[in-house]
N, C-alpha and C positions, 0 to 999 in steps of 0.2 A: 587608549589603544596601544600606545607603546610608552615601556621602562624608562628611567632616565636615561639609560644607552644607548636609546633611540631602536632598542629591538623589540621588536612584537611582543606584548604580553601572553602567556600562555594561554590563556580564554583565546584570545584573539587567533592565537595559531591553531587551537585544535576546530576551531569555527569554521577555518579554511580547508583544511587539512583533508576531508572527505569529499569534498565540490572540487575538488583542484585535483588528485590522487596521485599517484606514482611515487616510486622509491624515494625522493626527497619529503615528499608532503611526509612518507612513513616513516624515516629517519629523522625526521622535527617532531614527531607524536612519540616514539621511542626515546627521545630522546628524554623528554618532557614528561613521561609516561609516570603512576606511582607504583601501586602494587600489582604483585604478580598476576597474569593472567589466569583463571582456574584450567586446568587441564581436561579434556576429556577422560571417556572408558578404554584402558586398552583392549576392551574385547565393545566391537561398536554394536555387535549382532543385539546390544540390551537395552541398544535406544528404542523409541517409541518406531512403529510402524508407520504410523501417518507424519508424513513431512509435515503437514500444519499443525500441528500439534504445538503449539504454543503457549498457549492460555497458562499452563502450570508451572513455565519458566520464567515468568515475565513479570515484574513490579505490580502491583498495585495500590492505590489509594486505599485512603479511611474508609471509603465506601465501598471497596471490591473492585471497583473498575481497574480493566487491565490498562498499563502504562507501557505502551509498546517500545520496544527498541528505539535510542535515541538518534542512533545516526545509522541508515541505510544506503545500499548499493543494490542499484538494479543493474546489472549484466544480460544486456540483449545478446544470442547467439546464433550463428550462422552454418551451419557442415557445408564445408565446398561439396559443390556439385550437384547433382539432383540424384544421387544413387543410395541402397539403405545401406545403414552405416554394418561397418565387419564386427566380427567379434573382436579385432583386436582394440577397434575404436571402444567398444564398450567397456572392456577391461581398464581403458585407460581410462577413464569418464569414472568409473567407479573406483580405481585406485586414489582418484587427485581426490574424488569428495570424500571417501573414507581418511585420509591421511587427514583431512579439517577437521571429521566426527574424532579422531585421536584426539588431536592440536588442542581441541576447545571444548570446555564443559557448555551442553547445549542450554545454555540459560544469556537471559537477555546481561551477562555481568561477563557472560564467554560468548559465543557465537552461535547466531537461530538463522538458517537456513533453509531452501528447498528450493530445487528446480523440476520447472516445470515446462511442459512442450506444446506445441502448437497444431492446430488444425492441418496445415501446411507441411510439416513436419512429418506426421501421418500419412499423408497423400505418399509420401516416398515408396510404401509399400503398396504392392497389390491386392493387400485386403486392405478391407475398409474397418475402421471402427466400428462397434457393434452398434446396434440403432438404442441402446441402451446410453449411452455418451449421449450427451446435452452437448455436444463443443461446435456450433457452426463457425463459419470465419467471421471475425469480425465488422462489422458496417458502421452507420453512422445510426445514432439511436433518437434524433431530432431531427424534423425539418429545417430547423436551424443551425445544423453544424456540419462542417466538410471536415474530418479529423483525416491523418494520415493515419494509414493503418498497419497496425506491429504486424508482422507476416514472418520474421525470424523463424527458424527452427526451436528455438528454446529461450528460456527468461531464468536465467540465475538470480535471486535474489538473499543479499547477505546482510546482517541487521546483528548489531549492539548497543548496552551503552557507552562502548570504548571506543572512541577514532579509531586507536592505535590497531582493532581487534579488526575490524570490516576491511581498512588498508593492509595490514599484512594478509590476511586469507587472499583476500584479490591480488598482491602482486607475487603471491608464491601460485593461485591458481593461472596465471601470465607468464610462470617460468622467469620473471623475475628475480625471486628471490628463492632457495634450495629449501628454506623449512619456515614452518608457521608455528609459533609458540616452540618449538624448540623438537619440533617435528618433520621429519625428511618427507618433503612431498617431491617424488621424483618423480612422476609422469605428470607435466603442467595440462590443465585441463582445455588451456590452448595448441596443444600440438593435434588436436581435435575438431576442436570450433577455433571460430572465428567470431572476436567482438564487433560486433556490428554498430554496436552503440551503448553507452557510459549514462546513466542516470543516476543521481545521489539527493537524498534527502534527512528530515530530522523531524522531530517533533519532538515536544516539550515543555511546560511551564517554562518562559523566558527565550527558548532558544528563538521563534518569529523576531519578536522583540528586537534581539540581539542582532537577527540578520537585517531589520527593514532596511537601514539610511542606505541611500542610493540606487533600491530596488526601483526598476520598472513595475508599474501596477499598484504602489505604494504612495501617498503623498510624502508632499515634503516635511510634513510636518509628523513626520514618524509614529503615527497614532495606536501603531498598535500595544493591546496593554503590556505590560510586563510581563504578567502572570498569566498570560494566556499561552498554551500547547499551538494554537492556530494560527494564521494571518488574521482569521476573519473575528478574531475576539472572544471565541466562546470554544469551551469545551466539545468534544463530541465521544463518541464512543460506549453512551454507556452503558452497563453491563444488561440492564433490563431490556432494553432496545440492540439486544445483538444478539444473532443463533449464537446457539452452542457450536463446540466443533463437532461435539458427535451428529448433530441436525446437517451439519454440512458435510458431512463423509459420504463415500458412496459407501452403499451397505452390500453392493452385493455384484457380481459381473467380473471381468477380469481384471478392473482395477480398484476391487471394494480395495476399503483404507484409503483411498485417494480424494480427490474434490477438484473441482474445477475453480479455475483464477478467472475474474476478466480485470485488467491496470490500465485505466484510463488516466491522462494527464492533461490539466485544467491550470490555462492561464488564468489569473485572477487583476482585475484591475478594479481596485477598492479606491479609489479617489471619491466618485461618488456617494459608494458604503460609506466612510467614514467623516467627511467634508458636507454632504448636503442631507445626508440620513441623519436621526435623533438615533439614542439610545434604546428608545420604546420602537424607533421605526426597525434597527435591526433586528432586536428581540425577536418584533413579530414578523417580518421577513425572513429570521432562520431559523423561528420555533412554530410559533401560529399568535395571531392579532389578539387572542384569549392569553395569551401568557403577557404580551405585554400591558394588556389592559388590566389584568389582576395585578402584575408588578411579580411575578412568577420568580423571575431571571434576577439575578444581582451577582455584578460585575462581570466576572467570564461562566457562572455559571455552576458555579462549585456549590452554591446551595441547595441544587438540586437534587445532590446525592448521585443514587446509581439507575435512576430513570429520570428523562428527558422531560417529564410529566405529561407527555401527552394522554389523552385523553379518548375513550371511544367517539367523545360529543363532539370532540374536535378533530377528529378524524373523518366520523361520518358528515358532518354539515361544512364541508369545507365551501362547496357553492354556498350557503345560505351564509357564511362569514366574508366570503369573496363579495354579497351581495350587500351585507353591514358593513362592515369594514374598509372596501375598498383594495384591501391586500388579501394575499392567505402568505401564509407561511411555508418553508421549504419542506419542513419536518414535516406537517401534519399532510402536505403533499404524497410524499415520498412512502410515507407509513400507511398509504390506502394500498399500495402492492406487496408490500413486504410483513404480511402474515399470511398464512394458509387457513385451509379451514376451521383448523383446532384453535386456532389461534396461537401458536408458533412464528419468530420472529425467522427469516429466512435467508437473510444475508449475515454476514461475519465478514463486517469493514476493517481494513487494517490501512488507513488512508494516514500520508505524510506529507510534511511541505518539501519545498524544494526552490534554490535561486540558481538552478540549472539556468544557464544563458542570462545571468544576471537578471531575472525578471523573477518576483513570486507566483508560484503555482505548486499547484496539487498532485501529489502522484496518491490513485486511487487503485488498492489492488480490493477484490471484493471477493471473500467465498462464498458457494454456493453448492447444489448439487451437481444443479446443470446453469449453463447460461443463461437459460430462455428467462430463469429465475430474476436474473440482472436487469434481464433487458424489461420485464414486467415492471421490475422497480424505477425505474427509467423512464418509463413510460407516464406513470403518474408521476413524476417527479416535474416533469415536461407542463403539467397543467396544461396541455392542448385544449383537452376538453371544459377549460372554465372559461377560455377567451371569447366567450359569446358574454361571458358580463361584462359592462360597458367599460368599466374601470379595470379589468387587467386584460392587458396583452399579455403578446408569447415572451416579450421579456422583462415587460414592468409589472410592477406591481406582483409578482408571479415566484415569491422565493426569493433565490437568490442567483436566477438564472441571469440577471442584468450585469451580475461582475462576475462570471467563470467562462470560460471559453472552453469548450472540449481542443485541444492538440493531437490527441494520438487515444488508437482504441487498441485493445491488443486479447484475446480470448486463449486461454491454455487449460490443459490437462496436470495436474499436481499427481502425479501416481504416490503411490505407496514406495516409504524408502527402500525396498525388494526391490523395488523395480524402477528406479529414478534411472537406470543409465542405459539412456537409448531405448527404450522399449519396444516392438513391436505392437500392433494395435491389438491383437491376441491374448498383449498381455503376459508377453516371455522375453526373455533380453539372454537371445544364444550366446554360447561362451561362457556366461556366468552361471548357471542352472544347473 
């Protein structure tokens, strides 16, 4: 952990550096820093339309699967008052996020962003959202969870593989610091909002690993493997098992180009995952009781490639494996909501870990068209309806619902970059237009 001079190793500092943040944390990663940041376009009007627009800026594996940004900032936001914001407010909102779209070439090596707003937020005005919007407020998606719920005005969320890139955007968007990448951002995107609340996380081959000793919800004996992106040991994300983004856009309304977020956040307390489970018990607790009895999975999972390998067999007879087995699995769970008719995958997870409050947990952001789509998938994920066989309850035997805890639910609107700053529910952002 630390040099012979008894100071931090640089691993060590940039580890801390985005859990911890502010102008020091960002002058230790600049410091430390190597090559130059890429810059943005000076004309931004050539970025992509859709704020999630992702997929094409971002890493990925031998197999295709995307590798998401390695270290994230969620930014919860708040507008004083209960009044709709001015045009001067929107001009400023749109000045701070264009000076970033300058600052940083939009790629997971420069900075991938998009804010997004709230059901709540909405309510400001006297129209309503069109009945076209899937966005109700957020609840609680289990009879077994009481979650606080995000009710903010808005969710900044900012994501690279550079500390140094997520910490400066955020304390030049805090009027902390005058420029980002060597960019004047002169109206801070706080002289607007108000941060009502700081989230940060990472994901990665090693980085869990690196975080566990001392976590809450982690044993002492630091199990998790090296090479795994997760706490929980295994890969997730893969490319066959996730919508596209064009399946998650809206197509069509006053905010086609846009999608809906729901970011829920999930304690995770793996003592008994990794201490009194087998290796074949988690497999099939987080795939299905068929992968681990074939021997499917090996190590975190990378032999899989770019599908999960689930199966339709294992999909449709989850009761009759609930009823062999004694278990079912989270996946083969989960995967009975999240196709449509056609057979289309219909979520676009972009889920990361996080030792917010020194404890491991999940920050889960999910797109979708509409919510209701989430909550569908949630629904089965919950296995309610398999608790009538004798062997799984609501939280054993049942996935992986026995170590995650739901924390916080939070539902938003992702508009199209036209129209990220302040929008009316119409669908127009006066002053700018």
């Amino acid at each position: 952990m630390f040099d012979r001079g008894g100071n931090l190793t640089r691993r060590e500092l940039l580890k801390a550096a985005v859990a911890a943040g502010g102008t020091a944390a960002l002058s230790a990663c600049l410091d430390r820093s190597g090559d130059p940041v890429p810059s943005g376009p000076d004309d931004p009007s050539t970025l992509p339309e859709r704020q999630h627009a992702w997929n094409e800026r971002v890493r990925t594996d031998e197999h295709g699967n995307r590798l998401l940004p390695r270290h994230q900032v969620l930014l919860y936001l708040t507008l004083p008052g209960d009044g709709v914001p001015d045009p001067a407010a929107r001009q400023t909102v749109e000045s701070a996020l264009t000076a970033l779209d300058r600052a940083y070439e939009r790629s997971s090596d420069g900075l991938l962003s998009s804010i997004a707003y709230t059901p709540r937020y909405f309510d400001r005005f006297d129209t309503a959202l069109p009945d076209s919007i899937d966005l109700p407020e957020p609840r609680p998606l289990s009879p077994f969870e009481s979650p606080a719920l995000d009710r903010q005005d808005a969710l900044l969320h900012l994501a690279s593989d550079r500390p140094e890139v997520v910490l400066a955007a955020e304390e030049a968007l805090r009027g902390n610091e005058p420029r980002a990448n060597g960019v004047a951002v002169e109206t801070p995107l706080t002289s607007v909002f108000e941060v009502a609340d700081r989230r940060t996380g990472f994901v990665g081959a090693g980085m869990p690993a690196e975080r566990q000793e001392g976590l809450a919800g982690i044993p002492d004996s630091n199990p998790v493997p090296a090479e795994s992106p997760l706490f929980m040991g295994f890969i997730a994300g893969f490319r066959e098992n996730q919508a596209t983004e064009d399946y998650v856009t809206l197509s069509a309304g006053p905010f086609a180009g846009g999608t809906t977020k729901h970011v829920s956040n999930l304690r995770m307390r793996l003592d008994d995952w990794y201490e009194e489970q087998t290796f074949e018990q988690r497999v099939a607790e987080m795939f299905s009781p068929v992968h681990a009895e074939r021997g499917l999975v090996e190590g975190v999972g990378e032999n899989l490639g770019d599908d999960s390998g689930l199966t339709p067999e294992m999909i449709e007879n989850v009761r009759e494996h609930a009823r062999e087995y004694a278990r079912v699995g989270h996946a083969q769970k989960a995967a009975r909501g999240n196709r449509d008719a056609d057979g289309n995958v219909r979520l676009l997870r972009r889920h990361f870990e996080s030792t917010d409050d020194d404890e491991a947990s999940l920050h889960f952001p999910s797109l979708q068209r509409g919510i209701t789509a989430f909550e569908e998938v949630r629904e089965a994920m919950n296995g309610t309806d398999l608790t009538d066989v004798p062997t799984i309850r609501q939280r054993v035997n049942n996935g992986i619902l026995e170590y995650v805890f739901v924390k916080r639910r939070g539902n938003f609107l992702v508009p199209p970059r036209s129209l990220r700053a302040l929008p009316t529910p119409e669908g127009a952002t006066p002053g700018l237009d």
